[in-house]
N, C-alpha and C positions, 0 to 999 in steps of 0.2 A: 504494500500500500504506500504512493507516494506521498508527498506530503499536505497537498491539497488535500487528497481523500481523507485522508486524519483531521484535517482542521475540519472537514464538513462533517464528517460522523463527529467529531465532539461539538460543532454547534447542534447537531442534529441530538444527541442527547444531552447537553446542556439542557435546549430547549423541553425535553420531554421530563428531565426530571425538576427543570421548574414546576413544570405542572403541576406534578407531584407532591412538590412539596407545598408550594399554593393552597393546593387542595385544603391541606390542614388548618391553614385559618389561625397558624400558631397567633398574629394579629389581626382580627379582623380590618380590615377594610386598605388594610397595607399596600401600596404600591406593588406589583409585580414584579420590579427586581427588587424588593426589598432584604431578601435573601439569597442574592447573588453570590456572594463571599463564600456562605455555605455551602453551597452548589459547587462554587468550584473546587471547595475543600474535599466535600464527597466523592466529585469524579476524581479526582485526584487518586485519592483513595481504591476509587476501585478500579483504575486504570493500572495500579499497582496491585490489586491481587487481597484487596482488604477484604477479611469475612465479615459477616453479620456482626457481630461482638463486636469489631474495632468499628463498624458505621455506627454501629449503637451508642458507643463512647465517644464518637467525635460529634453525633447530634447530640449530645447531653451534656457533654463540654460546649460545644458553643451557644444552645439555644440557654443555658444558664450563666454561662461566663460572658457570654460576647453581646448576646442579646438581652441578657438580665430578668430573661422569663422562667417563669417558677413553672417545673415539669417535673412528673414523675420518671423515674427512671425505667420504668415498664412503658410506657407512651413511646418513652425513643425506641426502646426494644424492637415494638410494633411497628412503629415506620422505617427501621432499621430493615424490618422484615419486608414490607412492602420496595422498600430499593431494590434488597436482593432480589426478589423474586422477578422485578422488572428488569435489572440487570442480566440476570441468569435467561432471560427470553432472550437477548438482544442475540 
């Protein structure tokens, strides 16, 4: 894969797991990229080989340290789990 095709499949799932994370509403009514950062941290993550566990810890480290929102640590678990499973389609 050259290097265009790389830039366009990570916009291509950038984009999809914005969605994603959107979905959750962690703030309502919040701008669209307002969890950009996180996103990029994620795919980061799983462009390297990160399992469930380690997404689960990096969304619960940042949605309580960076974003300053108060989450259970079973909520990251669970959208932890919905990356992978969407990851693991791609």
């Amino acid at each position: 894969m050259n290097k265009d095709e790389l830039k366009k499949e990570f916009k291509e799932n950038f984009r999809a797991l914005q969605k994603i994370i959107n979905s959750w509403e962690l703030i309502p009514g919040s701008p669209s990229d307002e969890f950009d950062a996180l996103n990029h941290k994620i795919l980061s993550h799983l462009y390297k080989g990160s399992d469930t566990d380690k997404i689960s810890d990096v969304l619960y480290s940042e949605i309580v340290v960076f974003y300053g929102l108060d989450i259970e640590k079973e909520e990251t678990e669970k959208f932890a789990s919905e990356i992978s499973e969407w990851w693991n389609q791609l």
